[in-house]
C-alpha positions as CSV (number, residue, x, y, z in Angstrom):
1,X,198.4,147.9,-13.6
2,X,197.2,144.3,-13.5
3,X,193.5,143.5,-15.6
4,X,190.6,141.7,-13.6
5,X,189.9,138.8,-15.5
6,X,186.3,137.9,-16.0
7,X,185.4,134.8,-14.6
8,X,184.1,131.9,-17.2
9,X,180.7,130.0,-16.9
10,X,181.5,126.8,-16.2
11,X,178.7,123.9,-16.0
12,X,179.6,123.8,-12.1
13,X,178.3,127.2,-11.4
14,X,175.0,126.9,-13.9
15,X,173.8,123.8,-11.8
16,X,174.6,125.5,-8.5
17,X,172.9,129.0,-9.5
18,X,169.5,126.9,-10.5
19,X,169.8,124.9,-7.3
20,X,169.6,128.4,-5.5
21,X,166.6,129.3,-7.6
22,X,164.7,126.2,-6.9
23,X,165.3,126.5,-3.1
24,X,164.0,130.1,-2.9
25,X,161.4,129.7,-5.2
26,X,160.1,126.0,-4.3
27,X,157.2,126.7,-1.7
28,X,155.5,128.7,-4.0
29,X,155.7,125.9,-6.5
30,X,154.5,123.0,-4.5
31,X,151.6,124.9,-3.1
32,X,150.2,125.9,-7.0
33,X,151.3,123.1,-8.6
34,X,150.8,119.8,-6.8
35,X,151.5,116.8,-9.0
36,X,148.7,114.0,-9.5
37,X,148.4,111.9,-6.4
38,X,150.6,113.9,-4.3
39,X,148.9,114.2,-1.5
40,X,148.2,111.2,1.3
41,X,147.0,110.6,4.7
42,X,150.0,112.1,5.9
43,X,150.0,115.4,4.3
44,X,146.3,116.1,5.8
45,X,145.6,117.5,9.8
46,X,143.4,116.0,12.1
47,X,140.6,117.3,11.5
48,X,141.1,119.3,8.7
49,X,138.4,117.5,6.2
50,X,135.1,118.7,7.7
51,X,131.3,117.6,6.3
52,X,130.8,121.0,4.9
53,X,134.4,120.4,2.9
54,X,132.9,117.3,1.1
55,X,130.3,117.7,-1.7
56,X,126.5,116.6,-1.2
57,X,127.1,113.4,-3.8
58,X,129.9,112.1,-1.8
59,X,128.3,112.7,1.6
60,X,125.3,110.4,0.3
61,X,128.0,107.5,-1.3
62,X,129.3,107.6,2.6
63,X,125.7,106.8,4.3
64,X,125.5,102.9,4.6
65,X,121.9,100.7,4.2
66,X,119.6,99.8,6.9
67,X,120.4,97.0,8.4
68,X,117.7,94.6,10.9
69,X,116.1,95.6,13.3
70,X,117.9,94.3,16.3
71,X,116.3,92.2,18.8
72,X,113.8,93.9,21.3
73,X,115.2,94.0,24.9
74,X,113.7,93.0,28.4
75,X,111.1,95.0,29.9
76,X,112.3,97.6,32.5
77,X,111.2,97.5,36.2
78,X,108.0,99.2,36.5
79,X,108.6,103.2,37.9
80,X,107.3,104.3,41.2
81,X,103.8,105.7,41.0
82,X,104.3,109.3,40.6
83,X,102.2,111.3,43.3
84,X,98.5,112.0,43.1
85,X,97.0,114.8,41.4
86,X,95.3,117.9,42.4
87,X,91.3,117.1,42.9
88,X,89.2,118.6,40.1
89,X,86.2,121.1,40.1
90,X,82.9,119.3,41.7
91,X,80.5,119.1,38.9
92,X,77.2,120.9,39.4
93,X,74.6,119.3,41.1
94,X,71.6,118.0,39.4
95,X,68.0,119.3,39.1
96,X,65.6,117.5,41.4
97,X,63.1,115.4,39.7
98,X,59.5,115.6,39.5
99,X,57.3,114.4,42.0
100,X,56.0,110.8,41.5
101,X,52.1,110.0,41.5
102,X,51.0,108.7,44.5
103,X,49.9,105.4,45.0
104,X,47.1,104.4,45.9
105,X,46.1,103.7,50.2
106,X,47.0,100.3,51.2
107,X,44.6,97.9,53.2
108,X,44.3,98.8,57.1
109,X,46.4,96.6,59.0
110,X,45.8,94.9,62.7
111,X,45.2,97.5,65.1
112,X,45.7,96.3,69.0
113,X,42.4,96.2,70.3
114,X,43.0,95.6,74.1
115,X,45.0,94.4,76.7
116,X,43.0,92.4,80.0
117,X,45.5,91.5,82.8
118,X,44.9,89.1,85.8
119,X,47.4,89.3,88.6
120,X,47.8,86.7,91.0
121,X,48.6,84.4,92.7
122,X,45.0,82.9,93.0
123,X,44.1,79.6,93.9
124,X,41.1,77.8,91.5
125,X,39.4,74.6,92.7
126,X,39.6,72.3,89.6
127,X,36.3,70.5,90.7
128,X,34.5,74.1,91.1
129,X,32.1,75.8,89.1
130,X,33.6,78.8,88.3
131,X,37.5,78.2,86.8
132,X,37.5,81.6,84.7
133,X,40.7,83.0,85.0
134,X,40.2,86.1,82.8
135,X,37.7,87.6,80.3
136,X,39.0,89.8,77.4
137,X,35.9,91.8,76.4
138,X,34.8,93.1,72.2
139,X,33.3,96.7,72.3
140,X,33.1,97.0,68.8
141,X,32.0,95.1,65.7
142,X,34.6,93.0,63.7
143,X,37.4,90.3,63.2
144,X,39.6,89.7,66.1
145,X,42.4,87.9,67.4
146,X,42.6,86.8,70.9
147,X,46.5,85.7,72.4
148,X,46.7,84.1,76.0
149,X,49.5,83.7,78.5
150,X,49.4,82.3,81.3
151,X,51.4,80.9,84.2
152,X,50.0,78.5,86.6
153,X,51.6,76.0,89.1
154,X,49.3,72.7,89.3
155,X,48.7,71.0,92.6
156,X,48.5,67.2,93.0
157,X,49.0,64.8,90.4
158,X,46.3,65.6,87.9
159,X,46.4,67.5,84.9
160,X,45.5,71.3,84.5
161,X,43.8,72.3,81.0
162,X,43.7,76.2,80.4
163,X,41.3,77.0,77.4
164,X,40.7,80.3,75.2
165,X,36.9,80.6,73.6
166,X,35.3,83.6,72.6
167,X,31.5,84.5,73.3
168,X,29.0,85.9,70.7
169,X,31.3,85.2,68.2
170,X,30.0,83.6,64.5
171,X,33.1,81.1,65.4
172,X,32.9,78.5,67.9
173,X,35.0,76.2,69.2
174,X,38.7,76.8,71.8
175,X,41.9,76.6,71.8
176,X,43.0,74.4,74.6
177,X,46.9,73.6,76.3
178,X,48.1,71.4,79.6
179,X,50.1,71.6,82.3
180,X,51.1,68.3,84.9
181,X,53.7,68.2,87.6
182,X,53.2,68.8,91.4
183,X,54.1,72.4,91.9
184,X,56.3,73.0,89.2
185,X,55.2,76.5,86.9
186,X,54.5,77.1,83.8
187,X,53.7,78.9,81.0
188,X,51.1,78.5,79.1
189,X,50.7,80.1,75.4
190,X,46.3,80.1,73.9
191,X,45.9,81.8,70.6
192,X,42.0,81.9,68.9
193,X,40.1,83.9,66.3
194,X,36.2,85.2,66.6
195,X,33.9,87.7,64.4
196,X,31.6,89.1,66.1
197,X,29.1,91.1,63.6
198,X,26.4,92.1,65.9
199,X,27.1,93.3,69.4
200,X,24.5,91.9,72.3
201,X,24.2,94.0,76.1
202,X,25.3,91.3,77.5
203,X,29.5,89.6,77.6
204,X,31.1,89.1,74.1
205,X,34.5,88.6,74.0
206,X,36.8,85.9,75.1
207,X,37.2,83.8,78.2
208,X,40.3,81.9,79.5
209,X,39.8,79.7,81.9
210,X,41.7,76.8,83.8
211,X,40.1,73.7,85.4
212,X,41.4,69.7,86.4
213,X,41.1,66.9,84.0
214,X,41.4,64.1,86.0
215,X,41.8,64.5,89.7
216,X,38.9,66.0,91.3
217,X,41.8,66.8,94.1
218,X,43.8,68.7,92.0
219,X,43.9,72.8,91.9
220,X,45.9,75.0,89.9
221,X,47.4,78.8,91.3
222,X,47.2,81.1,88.4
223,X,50.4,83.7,89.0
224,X,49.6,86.1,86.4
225,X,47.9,86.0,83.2
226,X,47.2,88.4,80.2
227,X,44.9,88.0,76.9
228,X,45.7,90.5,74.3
229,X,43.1,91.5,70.8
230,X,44.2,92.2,68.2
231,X,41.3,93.5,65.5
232,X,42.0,91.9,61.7
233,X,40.8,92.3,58.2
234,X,39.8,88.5,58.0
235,X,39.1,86.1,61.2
236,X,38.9,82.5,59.6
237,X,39.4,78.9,61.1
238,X,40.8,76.2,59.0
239,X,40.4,72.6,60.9
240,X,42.9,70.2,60.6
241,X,42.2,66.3,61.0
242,X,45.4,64.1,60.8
């Protein structure tokens, strides 16, 4: 019967056993015992150092200064205008105030009087005795003022005067105008003043009348005419000399 012979160790099979060791043990080494400055850009994920990984002191050594403000820019086009709003509330309405004193009455104003009308045609002799062409009476006492038309046609070459004047009145005097040209009308325009303070039974009031100037041929036909009175506060007559 042979003898098993038992096998030497030999420096070959001590380096292969602790080979085997290292290589079945090793992962669990590195991963405990990682040598100083072991571990580099390439050993790290994307992604796999978060903010929450680093401490608060390094997070504020990352954080740079402020740097200059940088230049402003150009002004943007102007928006459109956005639509209207909704009308608010009326506001309430205000009391009503008081009453104001009132004044006291004014002065009366003119007051039309009368109205005298004369309608034509009719034909006055310029060389006759009578050449009144209207008369405008005053009823009542006071201040009047006395506006003539007239329209006449003169015949013949002379000249036609028509004259305003009032009767019983504390202002004498007329107001004359006058018209030339061989049948050709026109109109003539009197205006004249009178106060007449005391009423007398017989005319007051005013008189127009039309007669010839220089042509004892000539005549005048009177169309139409109309004096109008007008009662006033004051009735004065300012002369005037060139």
């Amino acid at each position: 019967m042979r003898k098993l012979r038992r096998p030497r160790l030999t420096y070959a099979n001590a380096v292969a056993s602790l080979a085997l060791f290292v290589a079945l043990g090793g992962t669990g080494y590195a991963a405990t015992q990682l040598a100083p400055n072991s571990v580099g850009t390439a050993q790290l994920k994307r992604g796999a150092v978060t903010a929450a990984k680093i401490s608060a002191r390094t997070r504020r050594a990352l954080k740079g200064k402020r740097g200059l403000q940088g230049p402003v820019g150009v002004t943007g086009a102007t928006g459109a205008i956005g639509p209207a709003g909704a009308t608010g509330p009326t506001g309430p309405i205000g009391r009503t105030g008081a009453r104001g004193q009132q004044g006291d009455p004014g002065a009366d104003g003119a007051a039309s009087a009368a109205i005298t009308y004369m309608i034509g045609p009719q034909t006055i002799d310029a060389s006759g005795f009578d050449n009144t062409v209207v008369q405008a009476p005053v009823t009542t006492e006071g201040k009047y003022l006395a506006i003539a038309r007239v329209n006449v046609t003169p015949r013949g070459t002379g000249e036609v005067l028509c004259t305003i004047s009032g009767q019983q009145s504390d202002i004498g005097g007329f107001d004359v105008a006058g018209a030339r040209g061989d049948g050709v009308t026109q109109t003539l325009t009197l205006t004249y003043v009178g106060d007449f303070p005391d009423i007398q039974p017989f005319f007051a009031g005013f008189t127009l009348l039309c007669r010839g100037n220089s042509s004892p041929s000539t005549s005048v036909e009177v169309k139409q005419a109309k004096v109008t009175l007008l009662q006033v506060d004051e009735a004065s007559l300012a002369e005037y000399v060139p």
